[in-house]
N, C-alpha and C positions, 0 to 999 in steps of 0.2 A: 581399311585403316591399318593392317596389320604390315600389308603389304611397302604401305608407305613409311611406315615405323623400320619396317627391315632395309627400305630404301636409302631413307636417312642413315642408319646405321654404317650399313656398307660404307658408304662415301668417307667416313670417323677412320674405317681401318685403313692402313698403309699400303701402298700399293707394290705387289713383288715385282722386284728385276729382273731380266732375262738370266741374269746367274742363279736369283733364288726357283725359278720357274724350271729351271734346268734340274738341280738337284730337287725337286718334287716331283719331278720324271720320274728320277730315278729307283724312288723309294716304292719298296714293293707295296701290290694292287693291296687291297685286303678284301678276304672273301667275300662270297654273295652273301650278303643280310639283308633284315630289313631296312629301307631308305630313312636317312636321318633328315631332319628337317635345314635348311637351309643355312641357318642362323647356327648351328654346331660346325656345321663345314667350315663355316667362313672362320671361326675362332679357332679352326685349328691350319690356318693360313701362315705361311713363315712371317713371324717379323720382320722387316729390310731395313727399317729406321731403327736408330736407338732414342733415348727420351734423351740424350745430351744433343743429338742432332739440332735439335729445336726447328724453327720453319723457314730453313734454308732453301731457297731456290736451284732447282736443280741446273746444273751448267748445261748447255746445250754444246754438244760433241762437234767438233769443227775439222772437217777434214786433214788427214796428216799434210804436212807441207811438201809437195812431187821432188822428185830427186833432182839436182842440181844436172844439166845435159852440158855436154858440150857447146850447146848454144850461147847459154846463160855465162859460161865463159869467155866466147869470144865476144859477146856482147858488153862486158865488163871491161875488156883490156880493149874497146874500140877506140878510135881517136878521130874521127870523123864519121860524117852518112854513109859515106861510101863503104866505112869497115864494116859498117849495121850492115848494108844491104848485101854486101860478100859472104857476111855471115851467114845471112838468112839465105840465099842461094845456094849455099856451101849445106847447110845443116836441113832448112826447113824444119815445120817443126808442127804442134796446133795451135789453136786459135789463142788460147792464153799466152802462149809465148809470142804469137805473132803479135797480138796487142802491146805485151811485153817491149818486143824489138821497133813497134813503131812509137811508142813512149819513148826511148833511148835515141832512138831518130831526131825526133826533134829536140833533144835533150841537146843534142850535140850540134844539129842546126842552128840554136839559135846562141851556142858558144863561136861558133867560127865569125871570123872579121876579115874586113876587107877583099882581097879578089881570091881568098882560099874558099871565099864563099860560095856555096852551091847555088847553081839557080834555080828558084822555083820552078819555073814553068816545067825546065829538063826533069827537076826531082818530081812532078806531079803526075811525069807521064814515064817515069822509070818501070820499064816493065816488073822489076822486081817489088818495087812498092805494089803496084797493082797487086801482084799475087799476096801479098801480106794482106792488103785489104780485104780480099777475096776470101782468102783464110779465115782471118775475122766474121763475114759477113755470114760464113756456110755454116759456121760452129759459134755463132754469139752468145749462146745460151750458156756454155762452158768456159767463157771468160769467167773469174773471178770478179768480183764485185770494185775492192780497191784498183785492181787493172781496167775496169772499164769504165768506173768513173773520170782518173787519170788519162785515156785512151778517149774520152770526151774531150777534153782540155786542149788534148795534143792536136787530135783534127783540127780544132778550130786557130789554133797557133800557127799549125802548117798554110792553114789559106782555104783547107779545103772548102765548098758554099754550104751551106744547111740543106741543099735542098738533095746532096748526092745522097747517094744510096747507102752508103756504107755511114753517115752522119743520122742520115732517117733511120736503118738499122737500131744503132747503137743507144742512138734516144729511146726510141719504142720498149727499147730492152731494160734501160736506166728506170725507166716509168712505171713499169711489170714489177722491176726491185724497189721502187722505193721503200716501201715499208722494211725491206730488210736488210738496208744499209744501215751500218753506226753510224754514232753522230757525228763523229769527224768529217765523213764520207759525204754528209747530206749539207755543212757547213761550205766542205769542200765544194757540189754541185749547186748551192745557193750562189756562194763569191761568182763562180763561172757565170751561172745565168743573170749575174745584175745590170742591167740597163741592159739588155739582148729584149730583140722585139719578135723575133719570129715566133710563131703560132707554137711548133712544139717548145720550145723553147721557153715562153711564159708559162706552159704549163709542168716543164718541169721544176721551174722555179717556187711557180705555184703549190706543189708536191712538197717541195722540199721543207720548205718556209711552214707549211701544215704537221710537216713531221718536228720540225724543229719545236714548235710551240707547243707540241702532244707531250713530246719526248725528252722536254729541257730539264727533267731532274737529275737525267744518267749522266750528265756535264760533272764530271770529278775532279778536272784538272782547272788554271787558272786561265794557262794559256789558251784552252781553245774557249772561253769565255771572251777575253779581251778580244781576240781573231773576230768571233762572231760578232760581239759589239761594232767592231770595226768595219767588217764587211759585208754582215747582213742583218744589222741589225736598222738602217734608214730603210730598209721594205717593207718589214712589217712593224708596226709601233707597240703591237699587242706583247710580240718575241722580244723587243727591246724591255719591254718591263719585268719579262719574266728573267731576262739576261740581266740588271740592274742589282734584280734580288740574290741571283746566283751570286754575280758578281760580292757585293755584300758579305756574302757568305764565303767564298775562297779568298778576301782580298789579305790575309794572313801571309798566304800563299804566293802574290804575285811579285813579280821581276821588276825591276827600272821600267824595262819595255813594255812590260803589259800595263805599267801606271798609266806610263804616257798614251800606250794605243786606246786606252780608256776613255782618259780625259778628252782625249783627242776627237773620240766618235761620240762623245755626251758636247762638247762644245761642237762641233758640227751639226747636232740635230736636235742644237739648244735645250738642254735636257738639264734640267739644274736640280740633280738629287743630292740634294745637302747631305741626306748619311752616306750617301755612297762617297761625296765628293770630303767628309772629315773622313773617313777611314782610309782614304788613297792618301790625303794627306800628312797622318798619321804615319804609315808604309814607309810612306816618302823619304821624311826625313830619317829614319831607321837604317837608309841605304847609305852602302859606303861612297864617298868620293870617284872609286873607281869605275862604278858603276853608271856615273852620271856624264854623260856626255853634253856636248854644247849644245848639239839639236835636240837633244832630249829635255832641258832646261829651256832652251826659246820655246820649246811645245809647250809645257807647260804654261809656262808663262802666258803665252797665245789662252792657250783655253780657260785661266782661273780669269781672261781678261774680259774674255767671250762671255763667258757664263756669271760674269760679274760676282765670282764669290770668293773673299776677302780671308784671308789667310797670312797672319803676320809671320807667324813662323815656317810657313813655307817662303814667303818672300826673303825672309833675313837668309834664309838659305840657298835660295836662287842668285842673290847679292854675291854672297860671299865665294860660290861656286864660278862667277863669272867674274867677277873682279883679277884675278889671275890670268885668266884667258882675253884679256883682251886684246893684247897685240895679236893672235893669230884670229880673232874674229873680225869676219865682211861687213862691210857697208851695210848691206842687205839687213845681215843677223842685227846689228846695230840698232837700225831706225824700227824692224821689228819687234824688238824687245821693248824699245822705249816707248811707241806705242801701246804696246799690252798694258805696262804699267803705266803709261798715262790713262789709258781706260778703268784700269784700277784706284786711282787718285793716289797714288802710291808713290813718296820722293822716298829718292833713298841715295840721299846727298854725295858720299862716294862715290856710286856708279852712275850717277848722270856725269856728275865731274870726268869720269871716265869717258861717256862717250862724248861730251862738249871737246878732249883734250883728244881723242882718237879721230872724229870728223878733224882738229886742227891739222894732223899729220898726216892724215889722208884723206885730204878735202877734194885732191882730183879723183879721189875712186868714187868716188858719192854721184848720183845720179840728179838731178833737177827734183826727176818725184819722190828721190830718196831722202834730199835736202827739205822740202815740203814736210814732208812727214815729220822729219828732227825738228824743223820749228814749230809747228805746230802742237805736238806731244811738249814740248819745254814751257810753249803759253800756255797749255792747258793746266801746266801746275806749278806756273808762274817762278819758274828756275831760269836765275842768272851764273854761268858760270863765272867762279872766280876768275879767268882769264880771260873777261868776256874782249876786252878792245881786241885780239889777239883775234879769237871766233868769230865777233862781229864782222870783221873786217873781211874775212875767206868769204861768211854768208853774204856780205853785199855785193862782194868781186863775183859770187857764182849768177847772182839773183843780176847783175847787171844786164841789159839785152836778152835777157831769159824771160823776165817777169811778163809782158807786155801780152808775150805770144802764148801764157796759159791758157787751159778754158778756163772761163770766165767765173764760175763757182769755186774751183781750186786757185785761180788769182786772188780771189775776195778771203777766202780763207789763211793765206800768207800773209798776203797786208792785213790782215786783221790780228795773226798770231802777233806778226812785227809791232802792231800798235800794243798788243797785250806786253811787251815785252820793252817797249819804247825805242826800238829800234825803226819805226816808219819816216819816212822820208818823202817831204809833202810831194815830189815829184811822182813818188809810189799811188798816194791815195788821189791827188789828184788825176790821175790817168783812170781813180775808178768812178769819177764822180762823172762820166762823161754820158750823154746820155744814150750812148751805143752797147754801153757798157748795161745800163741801169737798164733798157731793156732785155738783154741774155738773161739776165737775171730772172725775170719776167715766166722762162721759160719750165715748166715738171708741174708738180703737185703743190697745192696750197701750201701746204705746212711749209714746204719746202722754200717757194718763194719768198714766205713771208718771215721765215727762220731768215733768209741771205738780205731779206732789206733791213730788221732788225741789225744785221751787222756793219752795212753800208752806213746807217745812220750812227753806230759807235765810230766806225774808220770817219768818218764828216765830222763827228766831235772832236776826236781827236785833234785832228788843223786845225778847228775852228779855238780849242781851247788851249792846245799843245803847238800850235804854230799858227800862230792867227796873224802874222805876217804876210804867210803866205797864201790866204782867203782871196777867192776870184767870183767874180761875179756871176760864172756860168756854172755854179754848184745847185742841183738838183734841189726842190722846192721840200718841208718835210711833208706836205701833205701829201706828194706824192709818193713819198717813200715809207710814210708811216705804216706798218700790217693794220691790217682790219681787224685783226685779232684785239691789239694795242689795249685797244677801249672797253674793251669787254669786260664784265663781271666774272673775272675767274674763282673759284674757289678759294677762300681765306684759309690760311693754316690755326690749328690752335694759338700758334705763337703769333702772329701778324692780328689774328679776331679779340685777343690778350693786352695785346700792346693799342688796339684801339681803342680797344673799352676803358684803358690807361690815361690816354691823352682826351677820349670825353667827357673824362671825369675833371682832369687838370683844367679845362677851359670853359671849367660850369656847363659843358653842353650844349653852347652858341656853335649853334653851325659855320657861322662866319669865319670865324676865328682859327678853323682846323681843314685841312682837306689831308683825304686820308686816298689811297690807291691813285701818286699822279703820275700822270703819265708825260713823261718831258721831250724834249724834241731832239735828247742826246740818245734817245731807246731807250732810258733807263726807267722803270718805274720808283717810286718813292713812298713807303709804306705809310708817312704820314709828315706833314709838311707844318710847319710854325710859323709864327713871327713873333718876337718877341721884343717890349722896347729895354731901356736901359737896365727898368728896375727886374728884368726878367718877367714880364706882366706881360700875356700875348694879346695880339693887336687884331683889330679885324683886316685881314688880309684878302678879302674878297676887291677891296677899291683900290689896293696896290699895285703896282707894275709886276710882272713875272717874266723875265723875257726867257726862264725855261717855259714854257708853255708854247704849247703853238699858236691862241690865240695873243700873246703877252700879257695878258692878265685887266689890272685896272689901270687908273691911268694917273694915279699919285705915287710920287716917287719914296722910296724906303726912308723913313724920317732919320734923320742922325742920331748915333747909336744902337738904333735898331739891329736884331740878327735875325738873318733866316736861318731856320734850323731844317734840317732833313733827317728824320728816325730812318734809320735800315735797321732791318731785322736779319742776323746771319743764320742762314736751318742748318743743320746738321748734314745735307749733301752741297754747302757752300764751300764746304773745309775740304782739305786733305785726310786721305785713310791714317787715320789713328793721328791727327794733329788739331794744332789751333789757328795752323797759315789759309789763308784764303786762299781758294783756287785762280789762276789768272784772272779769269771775266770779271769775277768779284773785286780784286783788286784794281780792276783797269774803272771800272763801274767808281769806285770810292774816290780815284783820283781826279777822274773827270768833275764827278759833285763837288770836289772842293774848291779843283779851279773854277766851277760855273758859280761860285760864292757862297756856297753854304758851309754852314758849321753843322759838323755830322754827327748825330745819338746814334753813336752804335749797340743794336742789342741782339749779342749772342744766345744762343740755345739754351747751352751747359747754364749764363747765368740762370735765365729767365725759368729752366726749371726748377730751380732751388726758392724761388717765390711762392709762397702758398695762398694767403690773403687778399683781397683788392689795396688793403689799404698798405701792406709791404710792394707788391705793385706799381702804387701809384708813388710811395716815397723813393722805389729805385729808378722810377721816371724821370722826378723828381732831380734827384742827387746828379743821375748822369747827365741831365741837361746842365747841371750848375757846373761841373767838372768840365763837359765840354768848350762851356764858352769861356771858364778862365785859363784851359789851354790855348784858344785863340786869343784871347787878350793878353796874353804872357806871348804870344812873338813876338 
């Protein structure tokens, strides 16, 4: 017991330095006496700490930095391979310097152009390269660490295979050090090893990525957070969440560029950390103008569009940062911006205006699938520019003899935008109504098909309601185009389960008299459907004619005076980000039910939540059906 009490002890007292061990040399013996017990010796041990020290880690001693040679000089005033290998023939040196001169090798290889270029195969078998690798290969254990991580890098840039000697070498050696690389170092041999498949090779990755996730609290800086994010952070997803939290934690600290490398590698590996992604944006807007470049603003853009997370104050500043640069920005830059924020639901009336008025001036730099994109992104949130005859007129001259020859799901998609937009021209939709056409369609995944016949059946509404002139006889049946999906009992929303309970309370409950979830032969469904005759009294509409229907319904014609009514319910992702416009489909959906003869109860979100009662409910059911039909009766 005694023994273990003096055990514990010891361990409490501070441990002497070779300087304090040195002057207790010195200090004279003291004579023979009786032996003192153990525990008196030890207390009279130099102190080495003081108590202001407190429990500081002691620094581990790093060898002095070797003197600057000759070598290292001509190495630095090189200006080609050839100067490195003259060097090194000229000087020679050892093994860290020789890793050294073949890092500056390729440093300088792979700056030279055109026929000043050296040729591999000669530089591979340059006698004096050989002896540099040799060099390396005899003394690998005394390269330094950052030289032979770097001097991994460089082999494999040069061409050399994994399987030589001086690559197998330098691995083996890399693998011995991992654990005593910094973390830059081990970020550094992660980026290298990504998607590499050879045997050592996965396993130093594997190492690496082990060190990274042990050792990610020593990360002090920003930038090599973002770095990691960006480059090794899609290998392992455990590193990526400890990198998220860091990130979090330094984002005070980070640059333009580190925002963007951020954003960048969290929308590439679909990673939607809401605190991480309000404090970058936060950052964001903090930075100056000068700071913010074009591609660093279309990243963004890309990835808040990617990760669908909605940020108004970062948009109004994206706006206003690109608004100015538009004459020098590309086609390319263009239809990709407008996409993001059309994945966003995002108008931002000025700068679409911008790029409808930038494709006007340079509609020949635009590509076919560049053109696609800009229409498509403008229906999806139903933007006309104010110049539109001017626009219109470039997108039909581009789209003329172009259209025909798309594939066949990106043609459906144009004429479909064009129909959102009311730009379709029956020549257009009729070329898709063909039945060579309707089977392409045919081909991928369920969802997929039955998403493109849904839209075949809006472009078929379209002529048949918006140009019924031009109706032919060889238009596709809808039972054959209708999805199987169509029919199905999908999940009711509160609002849509709300608004039924509404109108079965309005119609006493007679099944007859109401049909609610229809599903019409333009693809549109119908939240709930009326008839109602003069005195607004609904009718049983079960024995009436419906020619929305695919059967037509009953077979008595709508009495005079009568109205059909059609309730739509708008949700809350029917709208634009932060508005009250409907998004195109929405809007293309309302014009068609009008021409197909219904008078429309439109019921929004915002109202319908401000309702608390059935019987407020059923009088705002009520009110809007009376409103509706004396706005139809008033044309």
């Amino acid at each position: 017991m005694t023994s273990r009490l003096l055990g514990r002890c010891a361990r409490l007292l501070p441990r002497a330095t070779p300087q304090a061990l040195a002057t207790a040399a010195r200090l004279p013996t003291p004579a023979a006496g009786p032996a003192k017990p153990l525990w008196a010796q030890a207390w009279r041990q130099p102190v080495v700490r003081g108590l202001c020290e407190g429990r500081s880690l002691v620094k581990e001693e790093y060898p002095i930095e070797p003197k600057r040679t000759q070598l290292d000089e001509l190495l630095e005033r090189a200006q080609s391979p050839q100067d490195v290998l003259q060097a090194w023939a000229a000087q020679g040196g050892k093994a860290n310097q020789a890793a050294k001169t073949l890092v500056q090798l390729v440093r300088l290889a792979g700056r030279e152009k055109g026929g000043a270029k050296m040729d591999q195969f000669e530089l591979l078998n340059d006698p004096r390269l050989l002896d540099i690798m040799d060099t390396v290969i005899a003394q690998v254990a005394s390269v330094w660490n950052g030289t032979l991580v770097s001097l991994l890098r460089s082999l494999s840039t040069l061409g050399i295979p994994p399987t030589a000697a001086v690559q197998r070498s330098i691995q083996t050696e890399v693998l011995w050090r991992v654990r005593r690389l910094s973390y830059k170092q081990l970020s550094f041999l992660a980026d290298w090893g990504a998607g590499r498949k050879g045997q050592m090779e996965v396993l130093l990755v594997s190492a690496a990525l082990k060190q990274l996730e042990l050792r990610w609290t020593e990360i002090a800086d920003a930038r090599t957070v973002s770095t990691l994010m960006a480059r090794a952070g899609h290998l392992s997803p455990a590193l990526m969440d400890r990198l998220e939290d860091k990130a979090l934690e330094l984002a005070e600290g980070f640059g333009a560029e580190d925002i963007r490398r951020v954003c960048v590698s969290l929308a590439s590996q679909g990673r939607r950390s809401v605190p991480l992604l309000r404090a970058l944006s936060y950052h964001f807007l903090q930075k100056p103008s000068t700071d913010l470049t074009t591609p660093l603003l279309l990243d963004l853009a890309y990835a808040y569009g990617k990760l669908n997370f909605h940020h108004s104050q970062v948009f109004q500043r994206l706006a206003a940062e690109l608004l100015p640069r538009m004459p020098e920005i590309s086609s390319a830059d263009v239809t990709r911006c407008a996409k993001s924020l059309a994945f966003l639901k995002w108008l931002h009336l000025p700068l679409f205006e911008a790029f409808a008025e930038h494709y006007s001036v340079n509609s020949q730099k635009y590509s076919t699938l560049q053109l696609c994109n800009l229409l498509m992104s403008l229906a999806r949130l139903n933007f006309q520019p104010s110049k539109g005859e001017e626009f219109y007129k470039k997108v039909h001259s581009a789209l003329e003899g172009v259209l025909p020859s798309l594939e066949a799901f990106l043609q459906t998609d144009v004429v479909w935008s064009l129909c959102v937009l009311q730009q379709a021209k029956p020549q257009h939709i009729t070329a898709l109504t063909q039945h060579t056409h309707v089977a392409k369609l045919s081909e991928g995944s369920l969802s997929r098909v039955e998403n493109y016949r849904l839209k075949l059946l809006h472009i078929i509404a379209t002529l048949q309601l918006e140009h019924p002139e031009s109706l032919s006889s060889t238009l596709p049946t809808e039972a054959m185009l209708l999805p199987s999906t169509l029919g199905r009992d999908s999940p009711l929303s509160p609002l849509q389960t709300g608004l039924k309970g509404a109108l079965g309370n309005l119609v006493g409950g007679k099944a007859e008299a109401l049909r609610t979830g229809v599903n019409t032969i333009y693809g549109w469904t119908i939240d709930g459907e009326l008839v109602v005759d003069s005195e607004i009294k609904p009718m049983d509409l079960v024995t009436l004619t419906a020619p929305h229907l695919p059967g037509g319904g009953g077979a008595k014609s709508l009495p005079a005076g009568a109205c059909r009514l059609a309730f739509l319910t708008w949700e809350f992702p029917n709208y634009g980000s932060r508005s009250k416009d409907l998004l195109g489909r929405f809007t293309m959906m309302r014009r068609h039910l009008k021409l197909a003869g219904f008078i429309l109860v439109e019921v929004p979100y915002y109202e319908w939540l401000e309702l608390k009662s059935d019987w407020q409910k059923g009088a705002y059911v009520k009110d809007k059906m009376g409103k509706a039909i004396a706005e139809e009766m008033a044309k």
